[in-house]
Structures are given as structure tokens and as C-alpha cells.
VOPAGU-2260 file (C-alpha; in pm, 1 decimal, decimal comma):
REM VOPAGU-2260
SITE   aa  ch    i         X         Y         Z
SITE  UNK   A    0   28371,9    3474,4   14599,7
SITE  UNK   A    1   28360,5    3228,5   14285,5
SITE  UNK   A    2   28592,9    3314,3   13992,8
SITE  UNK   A    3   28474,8    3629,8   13811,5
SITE  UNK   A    4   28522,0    3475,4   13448,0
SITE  UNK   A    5   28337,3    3131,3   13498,5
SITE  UNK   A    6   28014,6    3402,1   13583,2
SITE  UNK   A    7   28088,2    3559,9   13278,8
SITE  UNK   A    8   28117,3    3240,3   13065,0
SITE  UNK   A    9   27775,7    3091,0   13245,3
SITE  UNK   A   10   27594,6    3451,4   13170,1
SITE  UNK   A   11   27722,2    3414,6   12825,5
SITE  UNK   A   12   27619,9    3103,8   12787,3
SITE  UNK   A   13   27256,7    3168,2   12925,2
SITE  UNK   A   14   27200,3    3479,2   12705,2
SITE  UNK   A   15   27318,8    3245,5   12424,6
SITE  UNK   A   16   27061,8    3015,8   12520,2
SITE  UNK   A   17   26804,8    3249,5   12568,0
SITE  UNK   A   18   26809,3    3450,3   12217,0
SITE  UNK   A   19   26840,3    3098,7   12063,8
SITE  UNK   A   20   26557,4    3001,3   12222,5
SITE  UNK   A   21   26409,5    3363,0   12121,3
SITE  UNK   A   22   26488,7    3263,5   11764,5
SITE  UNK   A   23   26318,4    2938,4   11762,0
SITE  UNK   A   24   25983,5    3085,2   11921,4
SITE  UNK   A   25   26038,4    3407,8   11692,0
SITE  UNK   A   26   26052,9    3181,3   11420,4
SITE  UNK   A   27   25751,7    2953,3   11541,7
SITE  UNK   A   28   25538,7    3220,5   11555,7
SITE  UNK   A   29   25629,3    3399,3   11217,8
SITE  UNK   A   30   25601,4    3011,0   11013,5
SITE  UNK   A   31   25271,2    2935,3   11214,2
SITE  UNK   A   32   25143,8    3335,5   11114,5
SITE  UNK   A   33   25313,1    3294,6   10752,2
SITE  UNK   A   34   25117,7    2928,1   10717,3
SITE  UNK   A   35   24805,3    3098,3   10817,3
SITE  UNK   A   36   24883,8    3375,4   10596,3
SITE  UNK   A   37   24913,6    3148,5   10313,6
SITE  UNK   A   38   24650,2    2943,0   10357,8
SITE  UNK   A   39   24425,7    3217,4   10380,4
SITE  UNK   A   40   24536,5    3315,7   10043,3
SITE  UNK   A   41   24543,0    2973,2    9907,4
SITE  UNK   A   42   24153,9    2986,2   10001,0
SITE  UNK   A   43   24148,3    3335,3    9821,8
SITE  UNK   A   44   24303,7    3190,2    9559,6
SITE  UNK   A   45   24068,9    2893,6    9494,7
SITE  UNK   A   46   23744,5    3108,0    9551,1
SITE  UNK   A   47   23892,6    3324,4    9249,8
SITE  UNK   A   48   23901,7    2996,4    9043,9
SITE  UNK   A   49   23596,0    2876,4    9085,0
SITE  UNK   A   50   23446,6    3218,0    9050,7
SITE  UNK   A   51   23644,7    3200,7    8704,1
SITE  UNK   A   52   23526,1    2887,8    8558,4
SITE  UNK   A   53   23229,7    2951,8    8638,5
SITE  UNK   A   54   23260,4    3288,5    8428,8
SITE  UNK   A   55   23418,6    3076,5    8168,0
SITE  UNK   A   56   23147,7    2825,7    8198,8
SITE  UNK   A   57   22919,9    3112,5    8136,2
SITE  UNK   A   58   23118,5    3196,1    7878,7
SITE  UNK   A   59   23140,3    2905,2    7690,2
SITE  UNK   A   60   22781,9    2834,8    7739,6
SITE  UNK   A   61   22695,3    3209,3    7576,2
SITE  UNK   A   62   22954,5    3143,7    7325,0
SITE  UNK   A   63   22780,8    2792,9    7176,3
SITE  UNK   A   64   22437,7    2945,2    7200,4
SITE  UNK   A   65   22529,0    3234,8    6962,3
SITE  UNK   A   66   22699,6    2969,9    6730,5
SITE  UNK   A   67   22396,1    2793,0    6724,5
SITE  UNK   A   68   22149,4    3035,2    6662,6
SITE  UNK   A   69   22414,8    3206,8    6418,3
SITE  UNK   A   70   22361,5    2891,2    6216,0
SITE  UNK   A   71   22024,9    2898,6    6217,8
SITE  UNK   A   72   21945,3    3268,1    6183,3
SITE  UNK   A   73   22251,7    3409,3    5919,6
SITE  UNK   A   74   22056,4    3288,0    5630,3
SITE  UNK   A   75   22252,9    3496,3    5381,1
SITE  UNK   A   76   22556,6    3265,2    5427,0
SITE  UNK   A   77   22399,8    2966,6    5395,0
SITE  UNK   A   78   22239,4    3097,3    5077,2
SITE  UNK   A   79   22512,3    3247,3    4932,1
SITE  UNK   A   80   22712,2    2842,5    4970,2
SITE  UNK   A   81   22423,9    2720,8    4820,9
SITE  UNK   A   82   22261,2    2908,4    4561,1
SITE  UNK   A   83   22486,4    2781,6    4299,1
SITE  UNK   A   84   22383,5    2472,7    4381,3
SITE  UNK   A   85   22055,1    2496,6    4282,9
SITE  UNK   A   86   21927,1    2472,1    3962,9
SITE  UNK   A   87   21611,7    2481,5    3728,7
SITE  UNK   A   88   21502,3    2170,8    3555,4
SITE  UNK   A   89   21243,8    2225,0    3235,3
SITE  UNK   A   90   21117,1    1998,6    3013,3
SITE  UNK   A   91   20904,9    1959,1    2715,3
SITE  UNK   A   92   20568,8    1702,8    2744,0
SITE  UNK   A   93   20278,8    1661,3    2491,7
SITE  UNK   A   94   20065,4    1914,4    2703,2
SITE  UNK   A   95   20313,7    2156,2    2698,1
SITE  UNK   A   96   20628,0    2293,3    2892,9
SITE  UNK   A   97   20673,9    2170,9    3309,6
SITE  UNK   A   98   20973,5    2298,5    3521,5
SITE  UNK   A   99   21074,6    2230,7    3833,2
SITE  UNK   A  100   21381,4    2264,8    4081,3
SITE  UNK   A  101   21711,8    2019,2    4132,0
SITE  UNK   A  102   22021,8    2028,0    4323,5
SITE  UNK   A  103   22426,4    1924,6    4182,8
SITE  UNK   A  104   22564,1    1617,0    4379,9
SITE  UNK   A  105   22868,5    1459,4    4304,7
SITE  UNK   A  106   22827,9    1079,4    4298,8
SITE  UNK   A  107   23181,2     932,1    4284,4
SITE  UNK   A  108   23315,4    1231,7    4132,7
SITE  UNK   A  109   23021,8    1211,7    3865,7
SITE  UNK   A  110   22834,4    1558,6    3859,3
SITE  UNK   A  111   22460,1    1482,6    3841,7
SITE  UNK   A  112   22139,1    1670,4    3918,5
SITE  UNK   A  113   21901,6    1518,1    4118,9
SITE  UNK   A  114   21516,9    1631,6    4125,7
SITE  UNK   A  115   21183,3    1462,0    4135,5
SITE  UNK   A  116   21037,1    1199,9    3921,8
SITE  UNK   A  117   20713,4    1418,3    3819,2
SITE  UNK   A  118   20908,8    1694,4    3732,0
SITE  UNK   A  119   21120,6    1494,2    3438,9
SITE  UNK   A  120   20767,5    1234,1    3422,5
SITE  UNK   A  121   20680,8    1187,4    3040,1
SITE  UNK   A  122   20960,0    1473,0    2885,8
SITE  UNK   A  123   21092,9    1464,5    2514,7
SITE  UNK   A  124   21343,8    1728,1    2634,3
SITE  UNK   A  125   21504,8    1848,0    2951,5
SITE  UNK   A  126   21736,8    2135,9    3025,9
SITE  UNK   A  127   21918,7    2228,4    3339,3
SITE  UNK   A  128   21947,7    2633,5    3376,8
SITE  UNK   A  129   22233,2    2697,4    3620,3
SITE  UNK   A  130   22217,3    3020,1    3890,5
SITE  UNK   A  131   22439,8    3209,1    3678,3
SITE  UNK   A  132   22188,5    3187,8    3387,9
SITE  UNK   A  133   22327,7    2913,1    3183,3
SITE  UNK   A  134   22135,0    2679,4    3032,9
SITE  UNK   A  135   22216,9    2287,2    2889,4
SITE  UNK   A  136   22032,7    1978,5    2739,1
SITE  UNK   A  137   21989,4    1732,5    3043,9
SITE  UNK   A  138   21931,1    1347,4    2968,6
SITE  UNK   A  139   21769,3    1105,4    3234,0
SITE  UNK   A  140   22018,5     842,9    3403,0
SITE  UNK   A  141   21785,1     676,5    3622,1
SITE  UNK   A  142   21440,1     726,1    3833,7
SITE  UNK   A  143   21240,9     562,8    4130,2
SITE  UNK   A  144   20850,0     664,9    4077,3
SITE  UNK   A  145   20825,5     536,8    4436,1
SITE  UNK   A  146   20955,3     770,3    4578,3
SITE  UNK   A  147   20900,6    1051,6    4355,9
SITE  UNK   A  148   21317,0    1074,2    4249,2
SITE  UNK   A  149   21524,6    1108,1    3940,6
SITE  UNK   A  150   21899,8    1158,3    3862,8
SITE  UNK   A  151   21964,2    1392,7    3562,5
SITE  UNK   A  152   22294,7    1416,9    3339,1
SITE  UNK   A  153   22383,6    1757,9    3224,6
SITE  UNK   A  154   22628,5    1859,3    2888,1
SITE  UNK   A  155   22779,2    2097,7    3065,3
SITE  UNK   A  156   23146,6    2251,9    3117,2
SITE  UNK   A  157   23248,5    2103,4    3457,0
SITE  UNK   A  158   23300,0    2492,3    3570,4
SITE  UNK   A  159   22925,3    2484,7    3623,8
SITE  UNK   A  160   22880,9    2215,6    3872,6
SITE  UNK   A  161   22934,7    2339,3    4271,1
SITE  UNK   A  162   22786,8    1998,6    4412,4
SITE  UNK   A  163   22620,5    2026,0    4747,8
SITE  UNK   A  164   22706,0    1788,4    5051,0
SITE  UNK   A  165   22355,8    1511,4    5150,5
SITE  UNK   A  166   22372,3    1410,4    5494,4
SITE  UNK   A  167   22154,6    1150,3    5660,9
SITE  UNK   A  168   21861,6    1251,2    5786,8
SITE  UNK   A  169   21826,6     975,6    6048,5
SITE  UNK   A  170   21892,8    1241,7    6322,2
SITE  UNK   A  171   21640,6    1498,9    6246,2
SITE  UNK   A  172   21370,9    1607,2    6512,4
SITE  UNK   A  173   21037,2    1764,4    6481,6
SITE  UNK   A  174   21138,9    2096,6    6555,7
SITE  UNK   A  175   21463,1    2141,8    6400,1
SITE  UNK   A  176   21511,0    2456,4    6130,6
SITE  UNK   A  177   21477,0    2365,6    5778,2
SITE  UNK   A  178   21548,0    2597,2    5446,7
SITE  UNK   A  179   21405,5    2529,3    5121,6
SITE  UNK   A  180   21580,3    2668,4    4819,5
SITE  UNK   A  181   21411,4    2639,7    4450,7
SITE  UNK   A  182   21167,7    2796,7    4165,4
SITE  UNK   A  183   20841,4    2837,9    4321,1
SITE  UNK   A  184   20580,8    2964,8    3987,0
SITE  UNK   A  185   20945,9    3033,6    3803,7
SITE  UNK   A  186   21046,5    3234,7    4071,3
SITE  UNK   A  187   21468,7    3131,8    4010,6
SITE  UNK   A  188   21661,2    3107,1    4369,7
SITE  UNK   A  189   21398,7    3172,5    4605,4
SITE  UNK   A  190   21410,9    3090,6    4972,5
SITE  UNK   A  191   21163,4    3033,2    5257,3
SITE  UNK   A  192   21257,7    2890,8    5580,6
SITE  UNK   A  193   21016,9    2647,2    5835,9
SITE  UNK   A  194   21104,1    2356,5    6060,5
SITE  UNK   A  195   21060,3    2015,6    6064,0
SITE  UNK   A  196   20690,3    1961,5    6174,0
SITE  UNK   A  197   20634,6    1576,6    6158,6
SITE  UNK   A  198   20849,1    1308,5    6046,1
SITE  UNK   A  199   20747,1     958,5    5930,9
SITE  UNK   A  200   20476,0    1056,4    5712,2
SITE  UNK   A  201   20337,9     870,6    5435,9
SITE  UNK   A  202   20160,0    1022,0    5084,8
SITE  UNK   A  203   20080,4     893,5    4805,9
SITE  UNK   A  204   20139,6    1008,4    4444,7
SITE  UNK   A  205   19964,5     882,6    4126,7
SITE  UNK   A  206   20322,2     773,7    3962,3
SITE  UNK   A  207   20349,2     536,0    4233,2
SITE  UNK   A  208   20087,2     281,5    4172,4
SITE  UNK   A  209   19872,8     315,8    4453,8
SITE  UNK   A  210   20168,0     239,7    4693,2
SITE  UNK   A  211   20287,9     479,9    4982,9
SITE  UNK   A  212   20606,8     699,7    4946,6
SITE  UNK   A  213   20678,7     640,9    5291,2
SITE  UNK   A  214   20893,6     820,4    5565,5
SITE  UNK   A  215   20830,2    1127,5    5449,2
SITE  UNK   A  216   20924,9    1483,3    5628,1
SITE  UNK   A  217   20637,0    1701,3    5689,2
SITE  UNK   A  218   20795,1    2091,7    5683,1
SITE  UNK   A  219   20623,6    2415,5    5752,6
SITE  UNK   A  220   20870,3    2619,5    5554,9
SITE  UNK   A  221   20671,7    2768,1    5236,4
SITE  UNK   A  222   20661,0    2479,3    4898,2
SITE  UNK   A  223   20490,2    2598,8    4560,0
SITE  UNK   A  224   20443,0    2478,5    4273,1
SITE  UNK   A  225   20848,7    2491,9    4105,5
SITE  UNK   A  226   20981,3    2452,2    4440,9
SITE  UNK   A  227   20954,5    2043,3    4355,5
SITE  UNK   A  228   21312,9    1865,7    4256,1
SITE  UNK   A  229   21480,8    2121,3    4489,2
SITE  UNK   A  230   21690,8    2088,5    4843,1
SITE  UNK   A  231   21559,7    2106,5    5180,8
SITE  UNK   A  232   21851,7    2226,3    5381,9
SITE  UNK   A  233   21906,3    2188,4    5772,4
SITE  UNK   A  234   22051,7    2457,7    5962,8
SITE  UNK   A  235   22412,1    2343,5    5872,6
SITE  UNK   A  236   22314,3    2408,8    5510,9
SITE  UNK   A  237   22350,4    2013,1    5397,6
SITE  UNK   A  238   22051,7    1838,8    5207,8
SITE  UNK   A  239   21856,5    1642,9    5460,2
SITE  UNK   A  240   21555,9    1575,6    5207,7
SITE  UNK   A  241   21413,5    1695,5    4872,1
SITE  UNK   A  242   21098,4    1917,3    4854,4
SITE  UNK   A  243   20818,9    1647,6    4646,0
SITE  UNK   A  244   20476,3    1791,8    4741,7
SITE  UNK   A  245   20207,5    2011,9    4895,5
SITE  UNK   A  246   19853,6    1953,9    4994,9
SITE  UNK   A  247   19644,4    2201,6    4835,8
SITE  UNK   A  248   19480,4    2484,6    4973,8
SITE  UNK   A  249   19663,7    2418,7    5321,2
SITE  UNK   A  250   19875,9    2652,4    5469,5
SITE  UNK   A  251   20263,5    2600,3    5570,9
SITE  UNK   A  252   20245,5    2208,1    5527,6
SITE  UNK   A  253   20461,0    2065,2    5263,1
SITE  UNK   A  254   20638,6    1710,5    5261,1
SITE  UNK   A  255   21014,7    1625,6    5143,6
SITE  UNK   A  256   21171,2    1274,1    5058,9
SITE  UNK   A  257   21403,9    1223,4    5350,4
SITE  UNK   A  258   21820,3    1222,5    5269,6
SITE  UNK   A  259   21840,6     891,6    5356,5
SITE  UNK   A  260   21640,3     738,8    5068,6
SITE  UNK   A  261   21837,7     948,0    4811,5
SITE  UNK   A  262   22205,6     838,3    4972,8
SITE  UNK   A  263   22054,8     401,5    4978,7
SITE  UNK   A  264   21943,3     445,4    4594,4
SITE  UNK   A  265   22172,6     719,2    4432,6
SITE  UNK   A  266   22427,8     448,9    4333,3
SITE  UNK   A  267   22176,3     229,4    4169,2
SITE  UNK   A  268   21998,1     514,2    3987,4
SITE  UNK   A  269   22302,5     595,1    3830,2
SITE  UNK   A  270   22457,1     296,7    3765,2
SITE  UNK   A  271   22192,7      98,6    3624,5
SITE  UNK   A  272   21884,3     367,1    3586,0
SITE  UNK   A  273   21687,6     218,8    3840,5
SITE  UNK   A  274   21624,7      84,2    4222,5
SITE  UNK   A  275   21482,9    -274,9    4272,2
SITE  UNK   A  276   21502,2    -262,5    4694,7
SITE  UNK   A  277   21180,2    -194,7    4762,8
SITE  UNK   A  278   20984,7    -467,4    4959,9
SITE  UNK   A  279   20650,6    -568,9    4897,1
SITE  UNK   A  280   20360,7    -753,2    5155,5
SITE  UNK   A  281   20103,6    -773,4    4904,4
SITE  UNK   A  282   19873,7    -655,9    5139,6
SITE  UNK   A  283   19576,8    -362,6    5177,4
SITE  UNK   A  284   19449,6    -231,1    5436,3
SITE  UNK   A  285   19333,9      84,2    5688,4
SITE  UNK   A  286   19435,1     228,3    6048,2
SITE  UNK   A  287   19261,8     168,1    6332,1
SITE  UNK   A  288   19139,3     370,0    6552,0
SITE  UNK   A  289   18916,8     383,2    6890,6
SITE  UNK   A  290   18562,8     402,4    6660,9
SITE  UNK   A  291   18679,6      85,1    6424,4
SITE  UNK   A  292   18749,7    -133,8    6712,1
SITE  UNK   A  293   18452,3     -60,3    6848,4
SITE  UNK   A  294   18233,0    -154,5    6569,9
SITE  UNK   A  295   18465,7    -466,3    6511,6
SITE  UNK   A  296   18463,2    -587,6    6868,5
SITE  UNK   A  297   18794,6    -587,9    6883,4
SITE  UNK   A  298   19077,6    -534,9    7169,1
SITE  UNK   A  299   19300,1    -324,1    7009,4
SITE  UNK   A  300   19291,1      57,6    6877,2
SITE  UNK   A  301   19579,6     102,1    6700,8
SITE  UNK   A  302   19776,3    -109,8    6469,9
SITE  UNK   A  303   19665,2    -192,1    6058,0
SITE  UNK   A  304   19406,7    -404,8    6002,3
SITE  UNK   A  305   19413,9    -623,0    5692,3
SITE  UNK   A  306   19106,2    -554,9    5429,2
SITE  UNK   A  307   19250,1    -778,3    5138,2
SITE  UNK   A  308   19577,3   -1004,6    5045,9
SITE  UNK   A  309   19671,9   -1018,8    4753,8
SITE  UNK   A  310   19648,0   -1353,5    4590,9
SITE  UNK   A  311   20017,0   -1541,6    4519,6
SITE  UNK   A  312   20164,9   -1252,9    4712,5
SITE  UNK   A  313   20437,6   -1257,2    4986,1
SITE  UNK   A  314   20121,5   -1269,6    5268,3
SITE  UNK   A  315   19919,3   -1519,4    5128,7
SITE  UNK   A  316   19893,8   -1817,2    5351,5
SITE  UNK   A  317   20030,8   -1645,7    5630,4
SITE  UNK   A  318   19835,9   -1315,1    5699,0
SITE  UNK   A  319   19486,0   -1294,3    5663,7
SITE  UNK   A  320   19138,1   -1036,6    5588,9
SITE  UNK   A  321   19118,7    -895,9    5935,4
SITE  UNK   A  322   19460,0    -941,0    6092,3
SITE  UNK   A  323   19553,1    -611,6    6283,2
SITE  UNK   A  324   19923,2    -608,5    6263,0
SITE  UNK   A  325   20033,5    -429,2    6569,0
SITE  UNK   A  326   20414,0    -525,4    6538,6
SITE  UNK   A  327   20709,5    -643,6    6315,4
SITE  UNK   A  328   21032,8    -759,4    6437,1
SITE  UNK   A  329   20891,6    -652,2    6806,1
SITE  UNK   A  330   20850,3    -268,1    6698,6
SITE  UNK   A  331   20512,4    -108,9    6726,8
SITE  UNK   A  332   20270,3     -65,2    6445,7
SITE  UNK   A  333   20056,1     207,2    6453,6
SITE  UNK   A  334   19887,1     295,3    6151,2
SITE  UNK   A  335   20044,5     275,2    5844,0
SITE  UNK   A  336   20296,6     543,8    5817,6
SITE  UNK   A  337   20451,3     325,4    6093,1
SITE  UNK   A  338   20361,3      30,8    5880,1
SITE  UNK   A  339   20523,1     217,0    5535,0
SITE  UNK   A  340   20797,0     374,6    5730,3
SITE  UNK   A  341   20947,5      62,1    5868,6
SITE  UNK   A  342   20956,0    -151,2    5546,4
SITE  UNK   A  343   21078,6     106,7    5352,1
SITE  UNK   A  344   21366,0     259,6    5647,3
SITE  UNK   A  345   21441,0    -131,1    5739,2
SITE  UNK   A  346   21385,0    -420,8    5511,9
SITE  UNK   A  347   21486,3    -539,5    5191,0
SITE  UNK   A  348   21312,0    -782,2    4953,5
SITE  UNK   A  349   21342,3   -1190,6    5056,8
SITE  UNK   A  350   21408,6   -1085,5    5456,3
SITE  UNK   A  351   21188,6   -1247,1    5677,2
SITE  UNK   A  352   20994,2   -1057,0    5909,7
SITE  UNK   A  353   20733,1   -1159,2    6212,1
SITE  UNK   A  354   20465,7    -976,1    6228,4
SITE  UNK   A  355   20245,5    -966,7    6577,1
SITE  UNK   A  356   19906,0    -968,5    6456,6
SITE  UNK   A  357   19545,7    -943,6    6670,2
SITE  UNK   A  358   19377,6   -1246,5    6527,7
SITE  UNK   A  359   18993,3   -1320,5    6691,2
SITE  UNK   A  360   19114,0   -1103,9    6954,9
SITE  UNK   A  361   19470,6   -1305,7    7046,1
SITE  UNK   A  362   19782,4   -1175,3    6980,6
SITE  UNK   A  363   19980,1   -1367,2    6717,2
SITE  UNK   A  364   20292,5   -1412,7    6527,9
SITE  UNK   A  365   20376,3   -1455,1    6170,1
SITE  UNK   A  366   20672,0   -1523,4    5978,8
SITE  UNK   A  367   20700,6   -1345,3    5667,2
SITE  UNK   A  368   20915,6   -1387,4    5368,4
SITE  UNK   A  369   20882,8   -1026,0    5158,7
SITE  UNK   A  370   20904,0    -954,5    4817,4
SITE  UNK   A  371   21011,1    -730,3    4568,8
SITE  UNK   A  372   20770,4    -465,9    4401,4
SITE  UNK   A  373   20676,7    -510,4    4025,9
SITE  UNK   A  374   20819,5    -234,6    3845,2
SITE  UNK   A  375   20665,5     124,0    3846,4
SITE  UNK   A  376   20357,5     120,5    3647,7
SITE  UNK   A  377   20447,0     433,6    3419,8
């Protein structure tokens, strides 16, 4: 028989073996379930973040929607910023009493009201009439009959002044909410609301010498007669134009001088009364259309066709009776809002510009030199 105790040691040794090796597989299989375990809830885990941005995506979506339409639809607020603002202009002509609307704008840190040209046209008196009921002689610091716009000084106590923010009105869309806040028929602080229903429109006003007012904003939101002189507001509450006209007998189509014209000239109206920037072609003409080139024999039916240039103007010698334009600088031409627009939005007097013209049926370009309009004729 082998020695009792050397069994004993090698059984020892073997069991040691054994649960050590019963350890190592116990703890195999626990880490490999564990790993599983956690991976599983790793994947639970994720699942429940996506599923929570996406709620918060939802969310945040929801959230900017009712901001937006609270902007547009909470009226009262807006109003309420605004309304002292606003202001009504009268004046005193030879065929009586006209009044109008106007806005406070701080130019500088000067306090001015601005308002249309017609409503302070041929006055031997103004006074500004503030929300609260106050009223103060107004003086005349500088107009542009060209586009229908005039900058008013009040004697008032600088208490009365809450000047309203302009902001460029480059990014407007057809579409976009409009408010218009003035004195329709003497009505004081009266509000309608619209949206922007064209933009580039040209009209023409007898104060302006037979030339177009051009890039105008074509609104649906309610303009009488009072409501001229006063701000059209986007959905922010900022002045993106100035209400200026209606058509008559039409329904829910009124026009505003864009923003843009009133921030390029309102340091020149004040500082020196009036705005020499406008540029002039010396040119007449009409749009074309599909019927016109038909009867002309023409190519073309779009663009402005030349009828008369006027003589010792910027066009003479270079454009001629029957020219279409259909281009300048390489944009499109139209008709001639597109024709008014650009000029007005884009060029200054003594620029050169070249124009694509249809001339005997080729197309053709020009070089230009502009000039500057002769002053207002009233």
C-alpha cells in the first residue's frame, strides 16, 4: 500500500484544482450572462433615447410652431408696443384741413415723425397729435415726392416720443403677415391685419412727375383714406414699409413704400431736406406682352420696349425708339416694375449699366451711363 498522507495531499490537491477550475467556469458563465445582460440593456437603453429625442424633437418642433403663430396671431401685444408709436399728422392747405397717419423713429438719437409726402403736400401748418391725445406744431425737415415720403419735426417734450424699430424689408415674401396701424376717415389707432400679396410693384402718383414709385408692396390688409403716413408692421411688430395708397373701389389691395427706401434716404432727408439718388434713363416706354409682339413681328414677349428717348438724356445715342430691353447687368427685365424696381433697389446716378436690348430682332448690349432726376416738379 502507498503512504496514506501523499493520497490525501494528491486528493487535496485535485479538489483544489477542481473548485478552482469550478470558479473560473462559474465565473465564465456569470461575465458571459452579465455581458449579455448588459448589453441587452444597453440596447434598452438606446431605444429609450432615441424614442426621447424624438419626443423632444416633437417637442421642439410644437414648441417653435406656437411661437410662430403666437407672433402672428397675439395682436394685442404687438399693438399695445406700438400704439404709442403712432401718431396723427394734420395740416392746414388753401382747400381746407388734410390729415393723415405717421410713425416716431429715432434717427441718430433725433426723434422725428415720418409720414407721406401728400399728406404734409402744400400745408401752412402741421400738427402731430400723439396716442395719448396730445397735440404739437410739426415743421417739415425734408421730403422725397418720388416716393411719396416726408420727415416731420415735432415741439414736443421728449416724454412723448416711443420711436419704433424699421427693419429692411429685403426679406419679405408674398405671403408673410402684415399689420397696418393708423387713422383711417379720423378713426385714431385703428388696426387691420393682411399679408403681403405682391412685391415689386410700381404706381404712380401725380407728385411724382409722371415717374414710377417703384418697388412697391402690394398688401391685402384693409388701407383708407387716413391710414396714409402710417406703419405697416410684420409679424415681429417692426416697420417693414409705410402705407402710401389704395386703388379705388377695389377691395383688400393697398400698396406701402418698402423699409428699405426709408432706411437709404432717412439720413439725407434730415440732414439736408432732401434725396438726390435717384437715377434717371430718360426713357418712355410700355410692357410687352404676347399680343404686342405679335403685331410688331417681334421675337420676344416680355421685356420694355422703348416708345421715345428723351433728347440730351442719359439714353440718347445709345438706346433707341423700339429697343425692348430684356436685361440690365444680366438680370431679367420684364415689364417695368422689373424695369423701376431694379434702378431704384440697385443703381445710383453716373453708374454704368448694360442693358440687353432686342434690336431688329437680335439681342444686343448697351452701355449706359445714368443720370440723376431733375428735382420734383412741386
Amino acid at each position: 500500500m502507498g503512504n496514506p498522507n501523499v493520497y490525501c495531499k494528491a486528493s487535496a490537491s485535485l479538489l483544489a484544482v477542481l473548485f478552482a477550475a469550478g470558479l473560473l467556469v462559474g465565473g465564465l458563465v456569470t461575465y458571459y450572462i452579465s455581458f449579455q445582460e448588459i448589453n441587452t440593456l444597453n440596447d434598452k437603453v438606446e431605444d429609450l433615447q432615441n424614442r426621447l429625442s424624438a419626443i423632444k424633437g416633437s417637442q421642439n418642433v410644437t414648441y417653435q410652431s406656437f411661437t410662430i403663430y403666437q407672433n402672428v396671431t397675439w395682436l394685442a401685444e404687438i399693438y399695445e408696443n406700438v400704439r404709442d408709436s403712432v401718431v396723427l399728422v394734420q395740416g392746414v392747405t388753401s382747400d381746407g384741413e388734410v390729415q393723415g397717419s405717421g410713425f416716431v423713429y429715432s434717427y441718430s438719437g433725433i426723434m422725428v415723425v415720418i409720414t407721406n409726402f401728400h399728406v404734409v403736400y402744400d400745408t401752412t401748418s402741421l400738427s402731430v397729435t400723439f396716442s395719448n391725445g396730445n397735440g404739437y406744431s410739426a415743421t417739415i425737415l425734408g421730403t422725397d415726392a418720388y416716393v411719396d415720403l416726408a420727415v416731420l419735426s415735432v415741439e414736443a417734450p421728449a416724454s412723448e416720443f416711443k420711436p419704433i424699430e424699421i427693419v429692411s424689408s429685403s426679406l419679405l415674401q408674398v405671403g408673410d403677415a402684415v399689420i397696418a396701424i393708423g387713422n383711417p376717415y379720423g378713426l385714431i389707432g385703428s388696426l387691420t391685419t393682411g399679408v403681403v400679396s405682391a412685391l415689386g410693384r410700381t404706381i404712380t402718383e401725380e407728385y411724382a412727375g409722371g415717374f414710377s414709385i417703384a418697388n412697391i408692396i402690394q398688401t391685402s390688409a384693409p388701407i383708407n383714406p387716413g391710414n396714409s403716413g402710417g406703419p405697416l408692421l410684420n409679424a415681429a411688430g417692426k416697420v417693414i414699409g409705410i402705407t402710401t395708397a389704395i386703388v379705388s373701389d377695389s377691395q383688400g389691395l393697398g400698396f406701402a413704400i418698402p423699409s428699405n427706401i426709408i432706411l437709404r434716404e432717412i439720413s439725407a432727408l434730415v440732414t439736408t431736406g432732401e434725396y438726390r439718388g435717384h437715377s434717371y434713363l430718360g426713357v418712355r416706354g410700355q410692357d410687352m406682352n404676347y399680343q404686342r409682339a405679335q403685331e410688331l413681328k417681334v421675337n420676344v414677349t416680355y421685356g420694355w420696349r422703348i416708345a421715345e428717348v428723351t433728347k440730351g438724356g442719359p439714353s440718347d445715342g445709345a438706346l433707341r425708339v423700339g429697343d425692348i430691353i430684356i436685361a440690365m447687368n444680366g438680370t431679367t427685365i420684364r415689364n417695368n416694375d422689373d424695369l423701376a424696381s431694379y434702378l431704384e433697389e440697385k443703381t445710383l446716378p453716373r453708374e454704368q449699366l448694360v442693358f440687353t436690348v432686342m434690336r431688329d430682332n437680335i439681342a444686343t448690349n448697351v452701355p449706359v451711363t445714368l443720370g440723376t432726376r431733375p428735382p420734383p416738379p412741386v
